[in-house]
Structure formats: C-alpha cells, structure tokens
C-alpha positions as CSV (number, residue, x, y, z in Angstrom):
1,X,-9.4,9.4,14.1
2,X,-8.0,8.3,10.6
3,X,-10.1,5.7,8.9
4,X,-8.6,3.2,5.8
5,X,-10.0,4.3,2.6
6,X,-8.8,0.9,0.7
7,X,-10.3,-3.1,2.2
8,X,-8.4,-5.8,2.2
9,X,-8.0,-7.5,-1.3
10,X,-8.1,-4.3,-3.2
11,X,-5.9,-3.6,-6.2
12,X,-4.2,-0.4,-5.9
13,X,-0.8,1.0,-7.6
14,X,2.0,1.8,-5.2
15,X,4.0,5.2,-5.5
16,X,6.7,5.2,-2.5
17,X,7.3,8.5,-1.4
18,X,11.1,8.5,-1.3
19,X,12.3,8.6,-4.4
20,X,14.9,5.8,-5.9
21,X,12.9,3.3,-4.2
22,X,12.8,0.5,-6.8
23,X,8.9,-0.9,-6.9
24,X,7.9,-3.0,-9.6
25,X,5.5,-1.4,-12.2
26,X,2.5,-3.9,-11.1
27,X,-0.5,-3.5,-9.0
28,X,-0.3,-4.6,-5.8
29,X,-3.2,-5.9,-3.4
30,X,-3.8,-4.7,-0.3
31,X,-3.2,-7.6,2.9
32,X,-3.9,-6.3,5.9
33,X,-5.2,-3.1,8.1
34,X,-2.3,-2.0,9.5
35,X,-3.0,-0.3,13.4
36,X,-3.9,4.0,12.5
37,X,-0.8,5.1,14.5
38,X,-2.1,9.3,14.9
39,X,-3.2,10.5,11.4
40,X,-0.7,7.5,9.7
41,X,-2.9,5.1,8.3
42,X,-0.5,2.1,6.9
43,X,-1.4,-1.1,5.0
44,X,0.6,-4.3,3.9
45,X,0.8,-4.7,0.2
46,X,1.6,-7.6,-2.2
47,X,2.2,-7.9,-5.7
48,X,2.7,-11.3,-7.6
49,X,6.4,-9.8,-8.7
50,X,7.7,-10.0,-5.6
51,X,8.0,-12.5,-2.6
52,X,7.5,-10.1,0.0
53,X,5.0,-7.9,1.5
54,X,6.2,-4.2,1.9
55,X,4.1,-1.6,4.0
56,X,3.1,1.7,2.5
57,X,1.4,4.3,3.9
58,X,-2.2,5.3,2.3
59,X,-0.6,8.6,0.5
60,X,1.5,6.6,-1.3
61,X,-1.3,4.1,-2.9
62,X,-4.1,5.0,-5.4
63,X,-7.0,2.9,-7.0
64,X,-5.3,0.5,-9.3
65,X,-5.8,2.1,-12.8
C-alpha cells in the first residue's frame, strides 16, 4: 500500500497536472492526510494567496524550493 511522503505542515510547491489550471506561484502547506484510495495518495493544500484549500495528488507536489 501507498504511503505519504510529505507531513502535515510541510511547504511544498504545487504543479497541477492539467494544464491551464491557474495556481498561484507560492508555496503551499500541506493540511491534512487525505485517505490512500489504491496507489492515489492525495493531500489538502493551502497557501496564504488563496482562501481555499484545494486537493492535489502527491505527483503534482515537490519539496518547496
């Protein structure tokens, strides 16, 4: 089974995988552990930019830079 390679309150920079989705360029923190659905390991993500929390899957995140 699919672990989480990032912890809650990690920075991490968010690439979404489908392109022309507009992200702010700003690192965003990881907020929760989302449930490993199969080999899909998902997160909730927040950065101060935004008021919302968006989900991202962990190919689309990398250690904030």
């Amino acid at each position: 089974m699919a672990q989480h390679r990032f912890r809650i309150g990690e920075t991490v920079d968010f690439r979404p995988a489908r392109a022309g989705v507009p992200v702010p360029a700003a690192s965003y923190e990881i907020k929760r552990l989302l449930p490993v659905e199969g080999r899909e390991v998902k997160y909730r993500i927040k950065c101060d930019a935004e008021p919302y929390e968006r989900i991202a899957r962990e190919h689309e995140l990398s250690a904030a830079s």
